[in-house]
C-alpha positions in Angstrom: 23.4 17.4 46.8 26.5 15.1 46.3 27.9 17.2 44.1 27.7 20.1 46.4 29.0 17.8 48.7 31.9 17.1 46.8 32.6 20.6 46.0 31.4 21.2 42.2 28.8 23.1 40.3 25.8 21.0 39.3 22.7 21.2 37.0 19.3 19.1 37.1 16.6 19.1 34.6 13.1 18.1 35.2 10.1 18.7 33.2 7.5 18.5 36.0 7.3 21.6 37.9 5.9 20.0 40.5 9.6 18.3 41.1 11.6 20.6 39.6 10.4 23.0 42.8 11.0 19.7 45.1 14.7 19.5 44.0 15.2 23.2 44.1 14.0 22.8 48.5 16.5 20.2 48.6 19.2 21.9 46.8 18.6 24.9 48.7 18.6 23.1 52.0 21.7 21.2 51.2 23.2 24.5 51.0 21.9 26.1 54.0 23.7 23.1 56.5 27.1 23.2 54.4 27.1 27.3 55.2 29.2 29.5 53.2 32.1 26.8 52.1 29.9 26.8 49.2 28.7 29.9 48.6 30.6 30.1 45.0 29.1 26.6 43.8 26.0 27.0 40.9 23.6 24.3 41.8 20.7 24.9 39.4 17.8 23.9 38.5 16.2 23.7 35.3 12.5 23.2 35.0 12.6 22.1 31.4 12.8 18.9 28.6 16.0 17.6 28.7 15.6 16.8 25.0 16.0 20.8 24.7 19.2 20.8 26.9 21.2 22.8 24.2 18.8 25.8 24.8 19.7 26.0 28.4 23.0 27.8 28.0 24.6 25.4 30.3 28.6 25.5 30.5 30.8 22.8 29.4 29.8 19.9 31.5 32.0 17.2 33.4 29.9 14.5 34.2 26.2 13.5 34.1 24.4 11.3 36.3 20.9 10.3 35.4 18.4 8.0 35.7 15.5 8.0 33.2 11.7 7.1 33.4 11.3 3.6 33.5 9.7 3.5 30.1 5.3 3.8 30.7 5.9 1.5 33.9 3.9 4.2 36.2 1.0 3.2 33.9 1.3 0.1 35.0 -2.1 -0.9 36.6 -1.3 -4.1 36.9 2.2 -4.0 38.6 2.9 -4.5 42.0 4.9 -1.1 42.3 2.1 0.4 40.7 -0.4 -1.3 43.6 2.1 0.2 46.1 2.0 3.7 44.6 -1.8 3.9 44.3 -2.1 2.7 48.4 0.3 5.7 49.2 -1.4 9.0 49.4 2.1 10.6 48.8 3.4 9.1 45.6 2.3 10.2 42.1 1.0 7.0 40.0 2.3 9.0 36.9 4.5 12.5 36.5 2.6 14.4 34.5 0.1 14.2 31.1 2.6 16.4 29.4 3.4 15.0 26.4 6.9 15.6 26.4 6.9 13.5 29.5 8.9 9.9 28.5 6.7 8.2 31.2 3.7 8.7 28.8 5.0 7.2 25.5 3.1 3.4 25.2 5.2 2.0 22.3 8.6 0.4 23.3 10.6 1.5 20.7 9.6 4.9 20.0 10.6 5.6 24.0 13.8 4.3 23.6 14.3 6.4 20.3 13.4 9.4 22.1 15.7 8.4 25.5 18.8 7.9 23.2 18.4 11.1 21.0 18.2 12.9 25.0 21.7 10.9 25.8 22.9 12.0 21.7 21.8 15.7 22.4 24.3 15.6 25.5 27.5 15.1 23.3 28.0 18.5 22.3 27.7 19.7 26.3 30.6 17.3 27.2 34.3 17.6 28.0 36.6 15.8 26.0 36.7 12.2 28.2 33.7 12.8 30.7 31.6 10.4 31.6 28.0 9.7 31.2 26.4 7.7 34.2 22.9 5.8 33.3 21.3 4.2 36.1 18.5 2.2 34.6 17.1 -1.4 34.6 15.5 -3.7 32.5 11.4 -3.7 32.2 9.2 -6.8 32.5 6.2 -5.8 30.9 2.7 -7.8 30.3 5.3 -10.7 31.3 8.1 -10.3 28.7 11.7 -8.5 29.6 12.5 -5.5 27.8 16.4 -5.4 27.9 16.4 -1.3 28.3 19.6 -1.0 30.1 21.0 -3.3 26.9 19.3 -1.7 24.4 20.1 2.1 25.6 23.6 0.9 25.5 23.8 -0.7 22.4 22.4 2.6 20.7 24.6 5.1 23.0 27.7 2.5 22.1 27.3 4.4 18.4 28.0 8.1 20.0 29.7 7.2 23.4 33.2 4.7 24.2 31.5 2.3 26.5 33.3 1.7 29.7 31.8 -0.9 31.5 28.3 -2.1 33.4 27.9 -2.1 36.8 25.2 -4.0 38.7 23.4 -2.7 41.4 21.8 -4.9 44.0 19.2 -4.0 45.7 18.1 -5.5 48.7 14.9 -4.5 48.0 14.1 -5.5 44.9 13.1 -8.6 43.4 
């Protein structure tokens, strides 16, 4: 939608049909109220494993902006944005059982090997000087902190020129 908005060709992947066919009524909505001024923007979407992306035949690619499954948090039982999903009769308390699915790895470090080789995979799909736009936080899990945001970019910071870290404060959020 923003990029639309904006007045450039996008791409989304998601592996869950279910939102990949979400995105796509939202996407084609988008377009519908911004009338033919866009008519020659792509705005695809993939329904598909973004640790495949090479296979997609996408073009040469700008900028990504993404944010990632929150490690197995979903699973949660015991969190209180877990509780909140499972009173709502509209949001999912997990994606999907497909095993390709991030959301359904338990062990820490294999997720975070798996997220980086996704953001590693991207390299060849990037202009010389794009940027690469992770919005991800931290986990607390069974009461200890998992640094994610610092340990994704201490990996990616072997591939990628980090440029900085930006904080996002939600009013919401603890």
């Amino acid at each position: 939608v923003a990029a639309l908005r904006a007045g450039r060709n996008s791409y989304g992947i998601e592996l869950n049909p279910k939102y990949a066919k979400i995105a796509g009524q939202i996407i084609e909505e988008e377009r519908k109220s911004l009338g033919s001024s866009i008519e020659n923007l792509k705005s695809e979407i993939v329904n598909g494993d973004a640790a495949q992306i090479t296979t997609y035949q996408l073009p040469i690619i700008d900028y990504v902006l993404t944010s990632p499954p929150y490690w197995d948090m979903l699973r949660a039982k015991g969190s209180e944005n877990q509780k909140k999903r499972r009173a709502s009769d509209e949001l999912d308390v997990h994606y999907s059982d497909d095993p390709n699915d991030m959301g359904n790895i338990a062990d820490y470090e294999e997720f975070l090997g798996k997220l980086v080789n996704i953001y590693k995979g991207l390299k060849p799909l990037l202009r010389e000087k794009a940027y690469l736009t992770i919005i991800v936080k931290n986990v607390k899990k069974g009461g200890k902190i998992y640094p994610l945001a610092w340990d994704i970019a201490r990996e990616l910071g072997r591939t990628y020129t980090l440029k900085d870290e930006k904080i996002w404060v939600q009013d919401n959020q603890r």
